[in-house]
C-alpha positions in Angstrom: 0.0 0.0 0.0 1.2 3.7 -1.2 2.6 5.8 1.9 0.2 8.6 2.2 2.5 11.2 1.0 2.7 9.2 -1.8 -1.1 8.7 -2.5 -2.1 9.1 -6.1 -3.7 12.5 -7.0 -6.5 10.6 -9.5 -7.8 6.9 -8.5 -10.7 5.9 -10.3 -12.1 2.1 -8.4 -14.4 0.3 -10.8 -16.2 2.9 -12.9 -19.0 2.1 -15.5 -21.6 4.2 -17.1 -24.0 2.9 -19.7 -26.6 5.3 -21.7 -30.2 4.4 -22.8 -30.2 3.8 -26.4 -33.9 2.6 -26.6 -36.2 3.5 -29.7 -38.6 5.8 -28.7 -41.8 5.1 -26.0 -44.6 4.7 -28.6 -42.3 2.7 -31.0 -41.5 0.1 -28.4 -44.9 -0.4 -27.0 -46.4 -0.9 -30.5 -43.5 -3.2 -31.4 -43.0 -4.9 -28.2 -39.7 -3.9 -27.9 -37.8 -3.6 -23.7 -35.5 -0.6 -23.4 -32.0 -1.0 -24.5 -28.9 0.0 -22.8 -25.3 0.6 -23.9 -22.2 -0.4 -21.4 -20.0 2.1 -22.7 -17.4 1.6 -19.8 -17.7 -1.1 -17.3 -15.8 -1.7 -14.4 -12.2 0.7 -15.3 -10.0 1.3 -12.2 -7.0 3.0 -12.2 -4.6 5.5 -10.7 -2.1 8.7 -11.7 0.6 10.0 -9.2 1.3 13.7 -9.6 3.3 14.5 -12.4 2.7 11.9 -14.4 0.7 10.7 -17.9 -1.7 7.8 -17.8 -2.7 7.3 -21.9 -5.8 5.2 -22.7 -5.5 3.6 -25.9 -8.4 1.3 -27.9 -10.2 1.8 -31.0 -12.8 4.2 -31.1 -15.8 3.1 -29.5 -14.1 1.8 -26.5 -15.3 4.1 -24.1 -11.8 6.4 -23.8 -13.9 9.4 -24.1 -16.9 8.5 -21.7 -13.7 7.9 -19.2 -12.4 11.4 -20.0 -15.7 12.6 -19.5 -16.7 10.7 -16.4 -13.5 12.4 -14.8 -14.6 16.0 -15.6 -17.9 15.9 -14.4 -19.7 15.9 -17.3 -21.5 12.4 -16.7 -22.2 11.0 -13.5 -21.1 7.4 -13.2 -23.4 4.5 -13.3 -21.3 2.8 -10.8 -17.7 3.3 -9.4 -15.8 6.0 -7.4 -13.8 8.4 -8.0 -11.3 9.8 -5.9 -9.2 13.5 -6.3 -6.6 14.1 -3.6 -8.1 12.1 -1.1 -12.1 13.5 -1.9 -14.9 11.8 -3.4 -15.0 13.6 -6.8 -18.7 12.5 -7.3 -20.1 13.9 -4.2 -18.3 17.4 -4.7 -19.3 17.8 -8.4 -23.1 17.0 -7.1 -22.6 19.2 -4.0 -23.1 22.4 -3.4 -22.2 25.1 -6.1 -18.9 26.6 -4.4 -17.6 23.1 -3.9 -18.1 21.6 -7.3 -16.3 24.9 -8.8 -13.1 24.6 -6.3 -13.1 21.0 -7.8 -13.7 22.2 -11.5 -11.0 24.8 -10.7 -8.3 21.8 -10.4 -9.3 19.9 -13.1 -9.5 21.2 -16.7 -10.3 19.7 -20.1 -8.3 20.1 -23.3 -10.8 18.7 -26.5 -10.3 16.8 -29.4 -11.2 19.1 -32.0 -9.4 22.6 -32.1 -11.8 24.1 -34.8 -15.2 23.4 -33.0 -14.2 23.5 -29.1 -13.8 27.0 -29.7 -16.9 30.2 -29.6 -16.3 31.7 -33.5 -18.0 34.9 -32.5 -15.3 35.3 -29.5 -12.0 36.6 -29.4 -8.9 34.9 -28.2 -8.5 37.2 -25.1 -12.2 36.3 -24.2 -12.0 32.5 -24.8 -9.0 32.5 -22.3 -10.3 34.6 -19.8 -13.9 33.2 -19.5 -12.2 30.9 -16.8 -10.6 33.0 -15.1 -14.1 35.0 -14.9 -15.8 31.9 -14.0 -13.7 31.3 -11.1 -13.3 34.8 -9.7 -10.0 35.2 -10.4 -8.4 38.5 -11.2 -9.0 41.9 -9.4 -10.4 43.5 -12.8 -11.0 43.1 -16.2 -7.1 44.8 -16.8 -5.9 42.3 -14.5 -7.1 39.0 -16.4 -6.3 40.8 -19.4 -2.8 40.8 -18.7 -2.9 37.2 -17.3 -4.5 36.2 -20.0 -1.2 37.7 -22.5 0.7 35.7 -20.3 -0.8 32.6 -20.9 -0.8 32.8 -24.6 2.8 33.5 -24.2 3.3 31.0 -22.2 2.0 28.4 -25.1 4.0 29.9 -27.7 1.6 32.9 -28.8 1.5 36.7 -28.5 -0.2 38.6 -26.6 -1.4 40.9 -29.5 -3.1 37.4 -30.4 -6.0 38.2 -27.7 -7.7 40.7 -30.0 -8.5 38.0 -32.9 -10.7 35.4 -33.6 -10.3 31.6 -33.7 -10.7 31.5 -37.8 -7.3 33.7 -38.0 -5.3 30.7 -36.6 -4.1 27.8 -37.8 -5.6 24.2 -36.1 -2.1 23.7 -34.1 -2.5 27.6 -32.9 -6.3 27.2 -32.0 -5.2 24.3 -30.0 -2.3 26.1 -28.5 -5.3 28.6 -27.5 -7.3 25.7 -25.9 -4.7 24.6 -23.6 -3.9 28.2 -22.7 -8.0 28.1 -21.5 -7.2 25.2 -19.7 -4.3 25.8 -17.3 -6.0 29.5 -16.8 -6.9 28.2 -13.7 -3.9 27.2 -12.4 -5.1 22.9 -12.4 -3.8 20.6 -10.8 -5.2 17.5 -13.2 -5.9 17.9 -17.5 -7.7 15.7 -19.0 -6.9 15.7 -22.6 -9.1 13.9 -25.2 -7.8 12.9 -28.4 -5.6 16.8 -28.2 -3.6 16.3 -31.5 -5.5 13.5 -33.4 -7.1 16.6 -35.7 -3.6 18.0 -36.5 -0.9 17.4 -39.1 1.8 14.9 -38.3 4.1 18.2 -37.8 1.7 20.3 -35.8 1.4 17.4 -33.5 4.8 17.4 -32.2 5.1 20.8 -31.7 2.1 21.0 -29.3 3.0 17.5 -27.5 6.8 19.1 -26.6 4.8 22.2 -25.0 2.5 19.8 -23.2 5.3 17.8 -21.8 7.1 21.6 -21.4 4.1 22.9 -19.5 3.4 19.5 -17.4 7.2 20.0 -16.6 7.2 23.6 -15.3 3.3 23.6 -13.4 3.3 19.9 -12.4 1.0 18.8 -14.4 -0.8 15.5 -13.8 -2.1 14.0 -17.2 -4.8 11.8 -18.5 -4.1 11.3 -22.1 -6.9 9.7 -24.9 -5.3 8.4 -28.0 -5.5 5.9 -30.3 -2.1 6.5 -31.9 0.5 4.9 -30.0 3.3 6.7 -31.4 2.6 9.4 -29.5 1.2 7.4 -26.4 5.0 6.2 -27.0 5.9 9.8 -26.3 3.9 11.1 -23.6 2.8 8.6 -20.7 4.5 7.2 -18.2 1.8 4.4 -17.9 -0.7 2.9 -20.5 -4.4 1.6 -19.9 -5.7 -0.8 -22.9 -9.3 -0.8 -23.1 -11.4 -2.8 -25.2 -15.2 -2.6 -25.4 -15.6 0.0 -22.2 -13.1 -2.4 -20.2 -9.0 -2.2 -19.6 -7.7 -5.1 -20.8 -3.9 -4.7 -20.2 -2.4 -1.7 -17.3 1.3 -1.2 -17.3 4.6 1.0 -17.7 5.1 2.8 -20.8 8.4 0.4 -21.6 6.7 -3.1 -20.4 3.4 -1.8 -23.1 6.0 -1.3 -25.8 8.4 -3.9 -25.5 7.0 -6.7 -23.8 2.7 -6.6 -24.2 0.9 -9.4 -22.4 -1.9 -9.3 -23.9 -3.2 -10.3 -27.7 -5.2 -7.0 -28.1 -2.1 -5.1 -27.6 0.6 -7.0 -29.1 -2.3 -7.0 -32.2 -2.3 -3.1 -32.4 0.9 -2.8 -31.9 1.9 -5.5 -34.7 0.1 -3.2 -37.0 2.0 0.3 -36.4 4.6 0.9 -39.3 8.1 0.5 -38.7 11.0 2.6 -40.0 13.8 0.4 -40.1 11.5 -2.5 -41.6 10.5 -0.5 -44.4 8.9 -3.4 -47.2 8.0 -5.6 -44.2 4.0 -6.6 -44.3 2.6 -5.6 -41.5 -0.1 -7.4 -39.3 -3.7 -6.3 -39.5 -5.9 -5.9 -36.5 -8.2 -8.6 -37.3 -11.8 -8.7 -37.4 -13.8 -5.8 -36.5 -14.9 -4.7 -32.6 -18.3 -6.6 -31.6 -21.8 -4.6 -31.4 -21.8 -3.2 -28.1 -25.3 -3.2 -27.5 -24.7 -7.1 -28.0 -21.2 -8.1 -27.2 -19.9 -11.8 -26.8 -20.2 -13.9 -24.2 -17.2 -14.3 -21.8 -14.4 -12.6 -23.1 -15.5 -10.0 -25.4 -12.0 -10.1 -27.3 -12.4 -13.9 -27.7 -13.9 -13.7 -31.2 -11.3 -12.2 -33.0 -8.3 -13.4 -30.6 -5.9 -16.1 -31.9 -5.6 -17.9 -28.5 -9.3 -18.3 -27.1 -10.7 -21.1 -26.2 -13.2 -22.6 -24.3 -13.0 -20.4 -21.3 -12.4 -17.5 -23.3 -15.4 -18.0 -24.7 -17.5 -18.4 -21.3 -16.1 -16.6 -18.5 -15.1 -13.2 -18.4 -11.5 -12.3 -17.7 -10.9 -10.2 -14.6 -8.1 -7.2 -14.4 -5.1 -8.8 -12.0 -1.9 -8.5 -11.3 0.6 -10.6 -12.6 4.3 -9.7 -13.0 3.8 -6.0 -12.2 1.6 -5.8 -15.0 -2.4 -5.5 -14.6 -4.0 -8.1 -17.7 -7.4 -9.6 -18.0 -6.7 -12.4 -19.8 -6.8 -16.0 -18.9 -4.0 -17.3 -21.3 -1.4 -14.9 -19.1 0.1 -16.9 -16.1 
């Protein structure tokens, strides 16, 4: 067990949410239809230390960004806890108004897609300091103005920059004005969904290195969504794996990359290109992901996984610990 100085700042115990997908009232009563339900994420635990980058990887429709979203406050959890420094996250976003803002305060969003997370008919200096408004900080609208040049500074703008509008800028500047929004406040946590997955190959490395910059000089903790593990590769410290709303594989960044456990990761990571085996065919990810509204019995990777058998195909796999390593997977020793 961590010593309590050491106690991680984010530890999320067995979340799940699942959304009501059902056809509407009239439809299912003259059909005879129940109500359906969707598990987008069942049963993820984990934990971040201070500092560092969890990345949650998976094919979209996984559930990364339900997770994302569960930690932010913008769904309430089916089931689960979660757990920020030592409070009950949950309770304090569902409390009373001056307690769920202290929490939003410490924990920020950066979204996936620079060109619509931002208000067109705003400028740059407004977009920044609506937080900063929100949250009562600065004495006067002079004061957050100049914070707010230093925060675009601060990601690699101008100041002068406050006085335009979103469509002036480039996707990898708008984004560099979306996480200058999010650390206005001074978190303690982002949450970052998919950050560069809308940006040119280029453009992405550029805002990762200030990311890693930023998390460097403020302490940033990180949760980070991806599905390209070349830059998982580059960011995290740890890596989750989840398939179909559940983690299937929880380890250190070098133990993912070099030595994967289980057959869902060494699968997507057999299909990344590799420089020095240029010509070399590469693997496919086989098969395509189950329907979640009806997904398979047991394990739900076992239909497109090289190693099930008959216990794949009949109990589910639970998340343990085996050689350091969390896996659900009952071929792992």
């Amino acid at each position: 067990m961590s010593a309590p100085d050491a106690a991680p700042l984010v530890r999320a115990v067995d979340l799940a949410k699942r959304f009501e997908v059902s056809a509407p009232w009239l439809d299912r009563v003259l059909g005879g239809r129940p109500r359906q339900w969707l598990q987008a994420v069942d049963g993820v635990s984990f934990e971040i230390e201070r500092g560092r980058t969890l990345a949650l990887v998976g094919e979209s429709g996984c559930g990364k960004s339900t997770v994302a979203r569960l930690l932010v406050g913008l769904y309430q959890p089916t089931r689960g806890q979660l757990v920020f420094d030592g409070q009950d996250a949950q309770a304090a976003y569902a409390g009373p108004q001056d307690r769920a803002r202290a929490l939003r305060r410490r924990i920020q969003m950066i979204f996936q897609d620079p060109y619509a997370s931002l208000n067109p008919r705003w400028r740059v200096e407004d977009i920044v300091a609506e937080p900063l408004r929100v949250h009562g900080l600065g004495a006067d609208d002079e004061e957050r103005r100049e914070r707010v040049g230093q925060l675009l500074a601060s990601v690699g703008l101008n100041a002068a920059d406050g006085s335009k509008y979103p469509h002036q800028f480039s996707g990898g500047q708008r984004q560099r004005i979306s996480i200058a929004r999010a650390i206005a406040t001074a978190p303690d946590f982002l949450v970052c969904d998919e950050p560069t997955s809308a940006l040119d190959v280029s453009v992405q490395a550029q805002v990762l290195n200030l990311m890693k910059d930023l998390q460097r000089a403020r302490g940033l903790t990180y949760l980070f969504i991806s599905h390209n593990l070349a830059v998982v590769r580059h960011v995290s410290d740890s890596v989750g794996v989840m398939y179909l709303g559940r983690l299937v594989e929880l380890a250190p960044r070098e133990a993912i990359f070099e030595a994967p456990r289980h057959p869902y990761t060494r699968m997507l990571l057999a299909a990344i290109p590799q420089l020095h085996a240029t010509g070399a065919a590469r693997t496919p990810v086989l098969g395509e992901v189950p329907n979640p509204l009806d997904p398979p019995s047991g394990c739900t990777f076992h239909p497109r996984c090289p190693q099930a058998d008959a216990r794949c195909r009949s109990e589910r796999p639970a998340l343990r610990t085996v050689g350091g390593i969390r896996i659900a997977c009952h071929q792992v020793a």
